[in-house]
C-alpha positions, 0 to 999 in steps of 0.5 A: 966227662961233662964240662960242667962236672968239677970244682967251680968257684961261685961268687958270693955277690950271687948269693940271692940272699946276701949271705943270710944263710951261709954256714961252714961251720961243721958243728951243725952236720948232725949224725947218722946215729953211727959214730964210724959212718959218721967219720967215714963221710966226714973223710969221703966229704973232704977228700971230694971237696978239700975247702970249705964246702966240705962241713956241707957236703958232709951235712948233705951226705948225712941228710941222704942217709938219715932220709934213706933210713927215715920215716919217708915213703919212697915217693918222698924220697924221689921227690926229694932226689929229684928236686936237688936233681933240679936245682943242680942242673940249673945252677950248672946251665946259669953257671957260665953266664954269672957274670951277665945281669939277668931279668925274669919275664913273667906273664900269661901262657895265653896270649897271642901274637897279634895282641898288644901284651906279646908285642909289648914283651917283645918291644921289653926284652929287646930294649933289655937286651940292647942294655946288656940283659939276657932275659928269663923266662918259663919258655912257654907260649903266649908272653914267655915266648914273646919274652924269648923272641925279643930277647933272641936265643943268644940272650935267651934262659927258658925255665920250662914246667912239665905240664900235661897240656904244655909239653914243649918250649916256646920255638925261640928257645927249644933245643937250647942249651939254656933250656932248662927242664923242670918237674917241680914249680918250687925248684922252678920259681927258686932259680927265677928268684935266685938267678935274676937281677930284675923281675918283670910281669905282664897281663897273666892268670894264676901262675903270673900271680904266684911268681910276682907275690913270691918275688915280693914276698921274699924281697919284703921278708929280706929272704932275698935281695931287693930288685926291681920289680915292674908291673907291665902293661901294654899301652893303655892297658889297666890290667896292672893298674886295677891290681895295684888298686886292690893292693891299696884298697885291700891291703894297705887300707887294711894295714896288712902291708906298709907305705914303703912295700909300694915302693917295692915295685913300678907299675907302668904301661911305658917300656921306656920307663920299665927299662930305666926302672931296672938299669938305673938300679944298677946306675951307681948301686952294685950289691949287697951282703950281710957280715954279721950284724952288718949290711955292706952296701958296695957302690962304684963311685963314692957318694960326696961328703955333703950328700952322704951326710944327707942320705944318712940323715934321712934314712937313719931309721933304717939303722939298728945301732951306731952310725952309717958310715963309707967304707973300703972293703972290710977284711970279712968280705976277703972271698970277693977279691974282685970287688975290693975296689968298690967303695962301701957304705956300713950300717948296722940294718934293722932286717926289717921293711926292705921298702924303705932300703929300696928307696935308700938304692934309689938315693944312691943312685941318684945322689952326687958322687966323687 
């Protein structure tokens, strides 16, 4: 029997929405449209799980059936199949190395390794390394390579795409067990998005596109948590810097974004600056999640009295209701035991311009603590 089959326990604080989405409750399990069969799987879903998953697995079993019984074409289904397939491969490969923060490295499949970009994702990811980050990437050539080289194989994810022009992964890291096969680019950018503490994106075409305006999309959405995001060129280089110009000719101008989605990510030709960008959000900030209408920011070291009362003055427009206060872990927060020594800082979020709560991390990890 693999290794990787049985019952593991996930940390909620890896939870890449921050609880948003969480339900157990069996009320929303559905039906086959067969009372017997639907007691059947309910007992099948129990006896396999036993805790909590139990109402979800039961869910997911009763969404097989009606798929099988539905109006799917076989093709569909297929897709479907594989695509769970997919995601429960990666969350068994990234499962053993939960506990390491990760960055995504995105950038052109093109570029060679005597240009300046390769070099700079390799300068990038060897600084992130050092830092204690295993870096991500789509194990393609060009920057993904780059990305893995700097890396090296030990810190090393490749997410790799079939494609009918790029069959195999980079030579740093092909034939590794954290090389993960994948048939669909959603499933792919899924686990880009879901397992990374940190996204970083070089010079590339459509497909760097694609993964950066996801990431941003779902940051400034609140469909995942705020991480860093930086736009990288190589020295000199104007590649991010004329993108950056048409999101503010273009977009912003236009009212089609606010002032504060730009403090959603850097733009910089300094690697030194993108690495301090990405650890110094985990100077003093750890994670957050929603407890009902609550956000529970956990941080390590409390916030002094005088700064605190500052920062809640300053970012009182992100509060919906009531006042932000510090805390200890609230009794909801009892499945992450492991985190009751953090301390808390409890408002009443307004689940809207995610910007503006970037920039309340960053006055976290900068304000005076005890």
């Amino acid at each position: 029997m693999s290794e990787r089959i049985g019952k593991k326990q996930i940390p909620q604080e890896r939870d890449f929405t921050g609880g948003l989405i969480l339900s157990e409750s069996c009320s929303y399990i559905g039906s086959t449209g067969e009372k017997k069969l639907d007691e059947k799987i309910m007992a099948l879903a129990q006896e396999l799980d036993a805790g909590s998953n139990a109402c979800l697995l039961a869910e997911m079993m009763v969404t097989a059936v009606r798929l099988s019984r539905g109006a799917v074409s076989t093709g569909d289904f297929k897709m479907m199949n594989r695509a769970l397939k997919e995601m429960r491969v990666a969350t068994e490969v990234f499962y053993p190395y939960r506990d390491i923060k990760k960055v995504a490295v995105f950038g052109s499949a093109r570029t060679l390794p005597e240009e300046e970009e390769y070099q700079t994702a390799v300068r990038f990811s060897k600084r992130m390394a050092e830092e204690g980050f295993m870096t991500i990437t789509g194990a393609g050539p060009g920057i993904m390579a780059a990305g893995n080289e700097g890396a090296g194989r030990e810190s090393s994810f490749g997410l790799n795409i079939a494609l009918p022009f790029e069959a195999a992964a980079n030579l740093f890291i092909a034939k590794d067990e954290k090389l993960i096969d994948f048939n669909y680019f959603f499933t792919r950018k899924l686990s880009f998005v879901k397992e990374a503490n940190a996204a970083v994106a070089l010079p590339g075409g459509f497909g760097t596109m694609d993964e950066i305006f996801e990431a941003l999309t779902l940051i400034q959405t609140g469909k995942a948590i705020v991480y860093p995001i930086v736009l990288l060129d190589s020295k000199g280089g104007k590649y991010w810097k004329f993108w950056n110009q048409f999101v503010e000719e273009h977009l912003h101008r236009l009212g089609l974004i606010s002032d504060s989605d730009f403090s959603l990510f850097l733009v910089t030709d300094d690697v030194e600056e993108a690495v301090r960008e990405i650890t110094h959000f985990y100077n003093n900030f750890h994670s957050y999640r929603y407890v009902g209408d609550k956000l529970v920011v956990r941080i390590k070291k409390k916030i002094k009295e005088k700064a605190f009362h500052h920062i809640a003055k300053e970012f009182k427009n992100i509060v919906k209701s009531g006042e932000m206060v510090q805390s200890e872990a609230l009794p909801e927060e009892g499945d992450e035991h492991e985190l009751d020594a953090l301390h808390r800082i409890v408002f009443r979020h307004k689940r809207r311009d995610f910007g503006r709560l970037r920039e309340f991390i960053n006055a976290l990890n900068d304000a005076d603590t005890e």
